[in-house]
N, C-alpha and C positions, 0 to 999 in steps of 0.2 A: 248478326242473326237476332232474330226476335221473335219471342212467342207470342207476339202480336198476330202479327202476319202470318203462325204456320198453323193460325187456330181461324183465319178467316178465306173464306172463299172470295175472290175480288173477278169483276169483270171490267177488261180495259178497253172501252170501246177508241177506235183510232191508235186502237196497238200496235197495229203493223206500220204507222207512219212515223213521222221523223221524229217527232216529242214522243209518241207511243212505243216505239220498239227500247230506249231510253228508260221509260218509267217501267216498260215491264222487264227490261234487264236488273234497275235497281231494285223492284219486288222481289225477283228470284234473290239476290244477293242479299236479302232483306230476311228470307225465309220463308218467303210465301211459296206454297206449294200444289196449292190451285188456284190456276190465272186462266181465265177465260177471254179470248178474245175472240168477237165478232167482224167476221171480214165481208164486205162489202159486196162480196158477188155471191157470198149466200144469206146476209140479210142485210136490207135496205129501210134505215135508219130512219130515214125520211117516213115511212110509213109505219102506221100503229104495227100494221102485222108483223113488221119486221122485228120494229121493238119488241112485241109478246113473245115472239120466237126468240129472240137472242136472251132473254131473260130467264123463259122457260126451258131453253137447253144450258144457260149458264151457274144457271142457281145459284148466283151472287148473293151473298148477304153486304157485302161493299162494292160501288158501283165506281169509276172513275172516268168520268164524261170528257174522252180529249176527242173525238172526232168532228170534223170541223171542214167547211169548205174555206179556204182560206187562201191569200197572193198578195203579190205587192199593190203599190200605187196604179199598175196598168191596170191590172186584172181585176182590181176595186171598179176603179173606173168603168169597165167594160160589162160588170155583170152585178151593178147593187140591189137588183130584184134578186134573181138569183142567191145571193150571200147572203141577203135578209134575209129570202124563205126557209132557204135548207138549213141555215143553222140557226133558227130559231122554232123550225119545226121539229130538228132533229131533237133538241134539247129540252122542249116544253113536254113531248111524247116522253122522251126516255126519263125527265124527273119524274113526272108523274105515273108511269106504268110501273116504277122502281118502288115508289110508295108504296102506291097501291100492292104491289108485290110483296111489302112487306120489308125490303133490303131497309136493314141497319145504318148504312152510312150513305153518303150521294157526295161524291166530289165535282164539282162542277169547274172546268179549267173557262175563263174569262179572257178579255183582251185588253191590253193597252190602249187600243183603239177608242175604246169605250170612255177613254177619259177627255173632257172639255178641251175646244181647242187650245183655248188659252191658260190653261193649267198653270197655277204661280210650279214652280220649279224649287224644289221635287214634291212631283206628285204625291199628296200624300190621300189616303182612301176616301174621306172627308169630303174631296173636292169635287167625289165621281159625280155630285149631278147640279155642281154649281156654270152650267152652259153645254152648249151642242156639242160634238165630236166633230173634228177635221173630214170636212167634207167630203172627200176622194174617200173614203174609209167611215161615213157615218152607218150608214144600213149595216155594216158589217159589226162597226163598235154598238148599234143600238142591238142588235138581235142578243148577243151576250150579255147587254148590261139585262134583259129582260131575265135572261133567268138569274140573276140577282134576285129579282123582286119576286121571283117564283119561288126561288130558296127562302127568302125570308118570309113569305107569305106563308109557307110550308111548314114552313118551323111554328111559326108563330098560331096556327088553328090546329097542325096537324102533329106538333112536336116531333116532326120530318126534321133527323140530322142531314140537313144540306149544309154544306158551306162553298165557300166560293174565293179563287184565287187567281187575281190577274199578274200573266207574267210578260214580264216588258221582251221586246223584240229577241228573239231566238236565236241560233245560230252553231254550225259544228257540225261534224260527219255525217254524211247521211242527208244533209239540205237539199229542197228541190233546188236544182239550177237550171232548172228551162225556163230560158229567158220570157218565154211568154207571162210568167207566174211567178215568176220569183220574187223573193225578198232581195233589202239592196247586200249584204253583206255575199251570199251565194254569187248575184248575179257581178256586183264588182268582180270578184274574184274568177267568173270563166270570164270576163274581158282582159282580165291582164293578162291569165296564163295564156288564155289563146291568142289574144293578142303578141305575147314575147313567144311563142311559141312558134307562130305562124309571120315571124318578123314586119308586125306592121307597126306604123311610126308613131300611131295616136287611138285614143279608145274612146269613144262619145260617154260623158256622163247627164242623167238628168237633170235640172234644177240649178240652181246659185251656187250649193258647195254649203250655204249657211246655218240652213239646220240641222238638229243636233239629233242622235240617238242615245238610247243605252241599250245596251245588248246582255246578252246572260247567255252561257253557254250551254248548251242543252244537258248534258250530265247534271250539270250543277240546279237548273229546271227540276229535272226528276227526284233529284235530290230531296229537293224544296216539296213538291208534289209527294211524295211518299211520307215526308214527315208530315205534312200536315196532315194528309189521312189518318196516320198513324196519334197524333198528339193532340189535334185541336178541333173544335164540337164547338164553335163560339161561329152568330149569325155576322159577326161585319166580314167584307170583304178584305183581303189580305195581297198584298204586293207582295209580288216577287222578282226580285232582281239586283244590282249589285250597286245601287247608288251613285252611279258615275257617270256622263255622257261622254261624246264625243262630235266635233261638226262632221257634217257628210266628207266637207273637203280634208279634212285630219284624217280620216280614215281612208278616204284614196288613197293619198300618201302614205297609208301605212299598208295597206292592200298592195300596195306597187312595190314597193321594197321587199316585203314579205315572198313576193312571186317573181322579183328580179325584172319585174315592168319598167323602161328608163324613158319610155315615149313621152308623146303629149296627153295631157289629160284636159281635153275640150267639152265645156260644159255647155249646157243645151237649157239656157235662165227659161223658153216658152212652155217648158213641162215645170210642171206643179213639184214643188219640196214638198209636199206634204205638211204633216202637223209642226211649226216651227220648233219647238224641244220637244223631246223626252226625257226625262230623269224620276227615278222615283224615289219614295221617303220608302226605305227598306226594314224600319225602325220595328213595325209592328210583329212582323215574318220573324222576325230577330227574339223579341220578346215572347211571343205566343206559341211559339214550337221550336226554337234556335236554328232556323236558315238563317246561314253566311253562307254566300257563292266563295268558292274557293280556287277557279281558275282564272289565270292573272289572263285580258285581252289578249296579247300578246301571243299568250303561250297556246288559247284554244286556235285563234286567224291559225298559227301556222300549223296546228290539228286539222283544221278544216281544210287548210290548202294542199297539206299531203294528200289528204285524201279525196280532192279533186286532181290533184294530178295521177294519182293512178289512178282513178276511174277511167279517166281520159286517157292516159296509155294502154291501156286495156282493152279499151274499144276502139 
């Protein structure tokens, strides 16, 4: 508990979603005792109006910006107008009306995405604008890096505490797994289960198997997200995540086992890998407010897969 938090009003926009319900379970366990969350069929983010309203009924004095249009490789590909507008319109609106508003603190959640495709390994924050983003996912990585430069602009004329925190790829209870949208760790895992489930011999994956991820488990996310709110006031951008990768193909394998999968696993090299690594320099997050992700890969994959197996018995 903390008397941080039971002395400030916070609004979570994108609270009801998968990073969101997360970070505002960790606030309550935190202390916070007024959490406002704006849901999406009574304000639309995308629009000033909407922002004035969720503002003016939330009277946040700390704001934490995780709402976000967001999907994997397919749904990048399919909609880069789209992803660039809505979250960079949702974002530019909501910093600034927040200002203007007068709110004390502004957390702005950023993407991995946002970093160059050829990043030296591990990412470290330094690097964010040493080249372009991974193409299937640039519009999506450039709209967030922009409110970077909003936060810093902000800071720096308007002494606006923004700060800004990109966390590498997500994953754990509560993940979309509709395969239209998904990210790869969700979506592996409804091919196996359904796959060994509905006894078929083989499961199509995307791409070579060759590049690499790192993942963070969404608790351990919000974790990281609450402290910084809570600890750090400084304009650089801060990583979030556990400094470790994995290849795509290592993690099938570990996905299969995990779900009792014994089939073939047939890859499909004509779809795009995406950005060839991920891994990030965790060093800063470490230093400037003490996140350490604390859940071992292992022990979240088979968190997550309980909990798409009883989704799926369920329904």
């Amino acid at each position: 508990m903390s008397s941080f938090w039971a002395d400030h009003r916070v609004m979570v926009t994108g609270g009801a979603g998968f990073l969101g319900t997360a970070v505002v379970g960790r606030l309550r366990a935190a202390g916070a005792n007024e959490i406002f969350v704006p849901r999406s069929a009574d304000y639309d983010l995308r629009t000033r109006d909407g922002v004035d309203r969720a503002l003016a009924d939330g009277r946040p004095d700390l704001v934490m910006h995780l709402a976000a249009v967001v999907g994997g490789i397919g749904a990048n590909r399919e909609n880069p107008g789209r992803f660039f507008y809505e979250n960079a319109i949702m974002g530019v609106q909501m910093m600034e009306a927040a200002r203007l508003a007068g709110v004390g603190k502004f957390v702005q959640i950023g993407t991995v995405c946002s970093y160059p495709k050829f990043t030296p390994v591990p990412f470290h924050e330094d690097d964010l604008w040493n080249g372009y983003p991974e193409e299937t996912n640039a519009p999506y990585g450039l709209a967030k890096k922009m409110l970077l430069v909003q936060a810093q602009a902000d800071r720096e004329q308007y002494e606006f505490n923004a700060i800004f925190l990109i966390p590498v790829n997500l994953y754990g209870p509560g993940d979309n797994f509709d395969p239209g949208s998904s990210h790869v760790i969700p979506a592996l895992i409804k091919k196996c289960v359904d796959a060994r489930d509905d006894g078929a011999d083989h499961v199509d994956v995307w791409g070579t198997g060759a590049a690499s991820r790192e993942f963070l488990y969404v608790e351990d996310a919000a974790d990281g997200i609450v402290l910084a709110a809570e600890r750090y006031d400084g304009a650089d951008p801060v990583n979030l995540g556990v400094g470790e990768e994995i290849t795509i193909r290592d993690l099938v394998a570990v996905i299969a086992r995990l779900t009792g999968f014994a089939g073939e696993i047939r890859w499909d090299p004509s779809k795009p890998d995406g950005q060839p690594r991920r891994a990030l320099d965790t060093t800063r997050a470490r230093e400037r407010f003490g996140f350490v992700a604390r859940t071992s890969f292992e022990a979240g994959l088979a968190r997550t897969i309980e909990w798409y197996t009883a989704r799926r018995a369920a329904v």
